[in-house]
C-alpha positions, -999 to 999 in steps of 0.1 A, spaced: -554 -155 -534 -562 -161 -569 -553 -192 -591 -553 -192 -624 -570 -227 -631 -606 -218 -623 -615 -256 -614 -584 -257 -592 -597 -217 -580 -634 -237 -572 -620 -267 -550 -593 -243 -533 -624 -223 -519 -645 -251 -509 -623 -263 -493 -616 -232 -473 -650 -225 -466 -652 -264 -450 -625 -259 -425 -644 -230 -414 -674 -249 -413 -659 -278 -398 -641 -258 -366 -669 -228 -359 -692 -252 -341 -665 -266 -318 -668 -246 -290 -705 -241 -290 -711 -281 -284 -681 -287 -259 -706 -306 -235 -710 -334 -262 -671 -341 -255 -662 -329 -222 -691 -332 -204 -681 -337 -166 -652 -311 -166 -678 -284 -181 -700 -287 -148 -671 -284 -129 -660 -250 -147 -693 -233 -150 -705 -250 -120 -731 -260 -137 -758 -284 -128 -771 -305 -152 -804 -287 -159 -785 -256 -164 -761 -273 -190 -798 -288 -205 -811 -251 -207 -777 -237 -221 -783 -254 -248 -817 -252 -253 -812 -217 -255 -790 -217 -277 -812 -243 -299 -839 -215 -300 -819 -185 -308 -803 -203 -334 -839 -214 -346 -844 -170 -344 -814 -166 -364 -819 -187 -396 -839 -170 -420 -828 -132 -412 -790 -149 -419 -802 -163 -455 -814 -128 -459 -780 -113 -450 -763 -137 -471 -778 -120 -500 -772 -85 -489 -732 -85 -481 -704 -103 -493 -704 -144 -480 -667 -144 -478 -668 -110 -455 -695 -125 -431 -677 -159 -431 -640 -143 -420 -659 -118 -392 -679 -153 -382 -643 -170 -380 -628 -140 -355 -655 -127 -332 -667 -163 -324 -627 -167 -312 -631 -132 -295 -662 -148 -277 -643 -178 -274 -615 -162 -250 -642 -145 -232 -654 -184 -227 -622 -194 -218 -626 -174 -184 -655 -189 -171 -677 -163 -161 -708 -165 -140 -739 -186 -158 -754 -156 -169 -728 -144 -191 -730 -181 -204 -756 -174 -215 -749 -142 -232 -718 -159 -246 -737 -187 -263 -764 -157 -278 -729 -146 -293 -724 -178 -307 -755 -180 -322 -750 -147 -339 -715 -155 -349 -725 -194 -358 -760 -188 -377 -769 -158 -381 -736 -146 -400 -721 -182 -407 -745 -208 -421 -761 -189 -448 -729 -176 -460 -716 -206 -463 -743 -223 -479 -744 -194 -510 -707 -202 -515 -709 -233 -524 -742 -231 -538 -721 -207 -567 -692 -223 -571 -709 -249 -598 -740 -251 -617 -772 -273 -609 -753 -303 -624 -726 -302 -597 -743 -293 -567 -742 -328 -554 -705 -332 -554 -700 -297 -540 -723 -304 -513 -711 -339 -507 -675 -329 -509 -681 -299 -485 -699 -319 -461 -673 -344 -463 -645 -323 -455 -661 -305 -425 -665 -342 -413 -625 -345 -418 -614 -311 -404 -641 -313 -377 -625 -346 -368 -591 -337 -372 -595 -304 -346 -617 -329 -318 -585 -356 -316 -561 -326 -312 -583 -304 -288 -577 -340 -261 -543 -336 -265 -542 -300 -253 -568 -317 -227 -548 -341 -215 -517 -321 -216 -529 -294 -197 -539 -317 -169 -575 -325 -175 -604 -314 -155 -609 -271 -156 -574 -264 -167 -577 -288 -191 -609 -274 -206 -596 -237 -206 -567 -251 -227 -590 -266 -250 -615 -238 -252 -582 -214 -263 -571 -240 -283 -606 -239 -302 -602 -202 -303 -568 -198 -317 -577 -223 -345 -610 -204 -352 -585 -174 -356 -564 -196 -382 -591 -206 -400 -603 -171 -403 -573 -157 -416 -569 -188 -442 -610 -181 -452 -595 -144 -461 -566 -158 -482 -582 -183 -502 -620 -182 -504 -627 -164 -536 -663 -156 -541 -679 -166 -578 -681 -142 -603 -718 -146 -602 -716 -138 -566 -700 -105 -578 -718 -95 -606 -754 -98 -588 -738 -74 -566 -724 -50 -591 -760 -50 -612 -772 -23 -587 -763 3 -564 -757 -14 -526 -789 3 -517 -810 -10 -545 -797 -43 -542 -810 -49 -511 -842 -30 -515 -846 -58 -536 -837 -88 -516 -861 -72 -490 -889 -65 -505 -889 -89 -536 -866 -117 -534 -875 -127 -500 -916 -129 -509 -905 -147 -544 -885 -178 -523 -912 -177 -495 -936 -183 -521 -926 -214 -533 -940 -246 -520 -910 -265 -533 -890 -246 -507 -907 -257 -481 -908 -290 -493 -876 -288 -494 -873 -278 -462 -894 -311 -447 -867 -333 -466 -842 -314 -442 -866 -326 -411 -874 -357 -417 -838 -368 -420 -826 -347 -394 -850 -358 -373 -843 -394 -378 -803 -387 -371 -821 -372 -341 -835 -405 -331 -809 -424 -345 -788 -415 -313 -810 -436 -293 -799 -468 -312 -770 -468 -296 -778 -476 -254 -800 -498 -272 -770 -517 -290 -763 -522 -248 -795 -529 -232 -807 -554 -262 -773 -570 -269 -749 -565 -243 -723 -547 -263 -697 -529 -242 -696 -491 -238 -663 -491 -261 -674 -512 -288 -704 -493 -288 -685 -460 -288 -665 -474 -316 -693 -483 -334 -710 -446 -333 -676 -429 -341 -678 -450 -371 -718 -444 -381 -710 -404 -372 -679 -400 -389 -671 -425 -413 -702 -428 -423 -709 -391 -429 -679 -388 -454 -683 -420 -472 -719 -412 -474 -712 -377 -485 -685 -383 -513 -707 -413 -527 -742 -393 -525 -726 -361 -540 -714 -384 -576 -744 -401 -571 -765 -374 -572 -752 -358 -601 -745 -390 -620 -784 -394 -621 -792 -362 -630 -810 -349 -589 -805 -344 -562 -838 -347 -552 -845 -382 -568 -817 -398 -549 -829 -386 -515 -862 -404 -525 -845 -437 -528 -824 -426 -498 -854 -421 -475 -867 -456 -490 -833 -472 -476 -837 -454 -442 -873 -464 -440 -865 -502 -451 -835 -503 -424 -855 -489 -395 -881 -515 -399 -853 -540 -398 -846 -524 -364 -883 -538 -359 -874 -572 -370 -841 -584 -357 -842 -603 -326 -825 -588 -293 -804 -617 -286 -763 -621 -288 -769 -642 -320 -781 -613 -344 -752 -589 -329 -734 -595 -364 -773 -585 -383 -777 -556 -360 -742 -535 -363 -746 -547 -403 -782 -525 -404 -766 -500 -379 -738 -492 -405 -758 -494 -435 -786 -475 -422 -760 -446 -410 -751 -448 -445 -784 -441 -460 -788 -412 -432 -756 -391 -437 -759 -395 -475 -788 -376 -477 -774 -354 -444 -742 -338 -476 -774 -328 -504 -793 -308 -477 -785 -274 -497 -777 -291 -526 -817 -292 -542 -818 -252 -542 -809 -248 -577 -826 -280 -584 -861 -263 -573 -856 -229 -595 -840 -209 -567 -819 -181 -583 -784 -177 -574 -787 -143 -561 -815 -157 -532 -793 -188 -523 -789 -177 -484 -825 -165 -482 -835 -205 -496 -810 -217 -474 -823 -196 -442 -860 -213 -448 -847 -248 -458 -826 -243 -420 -856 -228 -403 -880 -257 -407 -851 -283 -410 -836 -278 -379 -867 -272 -358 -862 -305 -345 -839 -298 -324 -852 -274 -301 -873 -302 -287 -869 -339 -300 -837 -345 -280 -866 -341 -246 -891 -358 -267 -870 -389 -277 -853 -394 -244 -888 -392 -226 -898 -419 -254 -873 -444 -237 -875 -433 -202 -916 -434 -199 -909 -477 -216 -904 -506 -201 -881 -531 -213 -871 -525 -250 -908 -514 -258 -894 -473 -261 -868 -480 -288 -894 -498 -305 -913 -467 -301 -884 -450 -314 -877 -472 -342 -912 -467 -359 -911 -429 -358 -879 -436 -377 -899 -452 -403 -924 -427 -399 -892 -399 -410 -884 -416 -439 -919 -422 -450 -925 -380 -449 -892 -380 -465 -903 -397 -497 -936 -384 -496 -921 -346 -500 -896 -358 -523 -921 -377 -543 -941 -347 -547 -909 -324 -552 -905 -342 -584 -938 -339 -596 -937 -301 -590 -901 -292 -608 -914 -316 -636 -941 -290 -641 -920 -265 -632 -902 -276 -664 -929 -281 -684 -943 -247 -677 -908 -230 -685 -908 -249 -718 -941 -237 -726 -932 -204 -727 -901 -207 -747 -873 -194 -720 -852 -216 -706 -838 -192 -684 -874 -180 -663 -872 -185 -631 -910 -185 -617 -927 -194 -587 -938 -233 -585 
């Protein structure tokens, strides 16, 4: 469906593209939420569950770059709609609980469906619906909405949980449930997502099979290139590997201050997703008001790294409970603001429309390395400690995040600067070289 307004065309699509982004990941990450009744229904135990995952971690890891490379081969909006339908597909197959082995081979499927056809796609989208100037806000805003309709789909799917009498039955409801809505969400991706014109005319330039002889063999070696991808790439890890150790703030909120396990819940629904779309709306504007992206995740990274050594600082005693949830929140904050602008630096550091999803593909491939093995590594942190001495521990390799953060953001800027300067130099505004 086209509209004739093209701002109104631009926000219609984003915001198609987030429910899809907010709803694909559902299934894949049902322990997170129903924990106790997925043992039961796999039969499961919980080093099985633990290596599930991890599996699915690593093949995702596989599946990042060779997506951003097929992101700028076929149509985004194609690859997002068959990412939408064959993840439900795998999603009913889910549904029947098959022996561990196929759960494995199911969550391979997801990885395909997820990453490899999904994340890239999604990421050029957005990345051409606005120029340079507005990739904060597009960024922010989609982050913030897959926060919302992510939301939105988890308090329903406990309905159907509950309704359907907890426990297995339960979970198959919510696993179809998932599926159903992936289905929905596919079919409204197909409606309304309209890709960019510049998304078509890159592909009209050329016949299909020199448009991808291309992407191969020259567009792929001109983004790998570029230090300032990979730099951009380590802004991606640092932060995502302090959210990673951010999780372990809150049994600390527990053992330190004696905080219930509801307030404390409450408190982390509020720093995951209250936090995340606050902090995406305000860091998109942000972010464009001053001019980078890439400058406000300096400052950001300063925040983090001045909050966690407040962590250091603040007593463990009942009478700094108001100091500590103050930091928690504000530090969250800082964290999910510069979580929305992932993506949004790849026009910032000369990246041409046309190789969005391979950039994207690297930026994912060393960002979210973390996570095929700093869950084990931060949970050993705590568990080899006495006392409070591991989330100290913890703490300072939270500073240690948002130092690297700044450092590569520092140096970011001093590389597009003479990135600029270089451009200016030779008189074309429009070159798009190698920094």
């Amino acid at each position: 469906m086209k509209f004739k307004n093209p701002n109104v065309q631009k926000w219609i699509t984003l915001l198609a593209v987030a429910v899809t982004g907010g709803v694909i990941n559902k299934i894949c990450y049902l322990r997170e939420t129903y924990y106790e009744p997925l043992q039961q229904a796999t039969g499961s135990t919980n080093a099985q569950l633990g290596m599930l995952m991890s599996a699915f971690g690593i093949a995702n890891f596989i599946f990042y770059f060779p997506g951003g490379i097929l992101a700028d081969k076929f149509s985004s909006k194609n690859l997002i709609v068959f990412s939408c339908f064959t993840t439900a597909l795998a999603g009913f197959w889910y549904a029947t609980f098959p022996p561990y082995k196929v759960l494995m081979f199911i969550h391979f499927i997801f990885a395909i469906t997820t990453v490899f056809t999904f994340w890239a796609a999604m990421v050029k989208i957005v990345n051409n619906l606005g120029p340079a100037e507005e990739q904060g806000r597009l960024f922010g805003s989609l982050e913030a909405s897959r926060g919302l309709f992510g939301t939105i789909a988890a308090l329903v799917s406990v309905i159907f949980f509950n309704k359907a009498g907890e426990g297995i039955p339960g979970l198959r409801a919510t696993v179809i449930y998932y599926s159903i809505v992936l289905i929905i969400a596919g079919v409204l991706a197909a409606i309304f997502i309209v890709e960019p014109e510049s998304m078509k005319a890159e592909r009209g330039k050329k016949t299909e099979k020199e448009s991808k002889e291309k992407i191969t063999k020259e567009g792929v070696l001109e983004v790998v290139k570029m230090p300032t991808i990979w730099l951009a790439g380590v802004l991606v890890l640092a932060n995502y590997s302090a959210l990673i150790f951010h999780g372990m703030v809150t049994p600390y909120l527990s053992a330190a201050f004696g905080l219930s396990g509801s307030v404390v819940a409450t408190l982390s629904t509020i720093r995951t997703y209250v936090m995340m779309m606050i902090g995406a709306i305000v860091a998109g504007f942000l972010a464009d008001k001053i001019g980078s992206v890439i400058k406000f995740m300096k400052w950001g990274f300063l925040g983090m790294a001045i909050f966690a050594v407040a962590y250091l600082l603040i007593p463990a005693n009942r009478s700094a409970v108001w100091l500590i949830v103050l930091n928690f929140v504000i530090y969250g904050l800082c964290l999910y603001s510069l979580k929305a602008l992932y993506f949004a630096t790849i026009d910032e550091v000369f990246i041409p429309k046309h190789l969005a999803g391979t950039a994207s593909g690297i930026i994912s491939l060393i960002g979210y390395c973390p996570e095929i093995f700093m869950y084990v590594w931060v949970g050993n942190i705590v568990d080899n400690s006495t006392g409070l001495e591991g989330y100290h521990t913890v703490f300072k390799w939270m500073v240690a995040f948002a130092v690297i953060g700044f450092i590569a953001a520092t140096l970011l800027l001093i590389l597009n600067d003479k990135a600029r300067k270089e451009i200016a130099g030779n008189g074309n505004v429009e070159a798009i070289e190698a920094v």
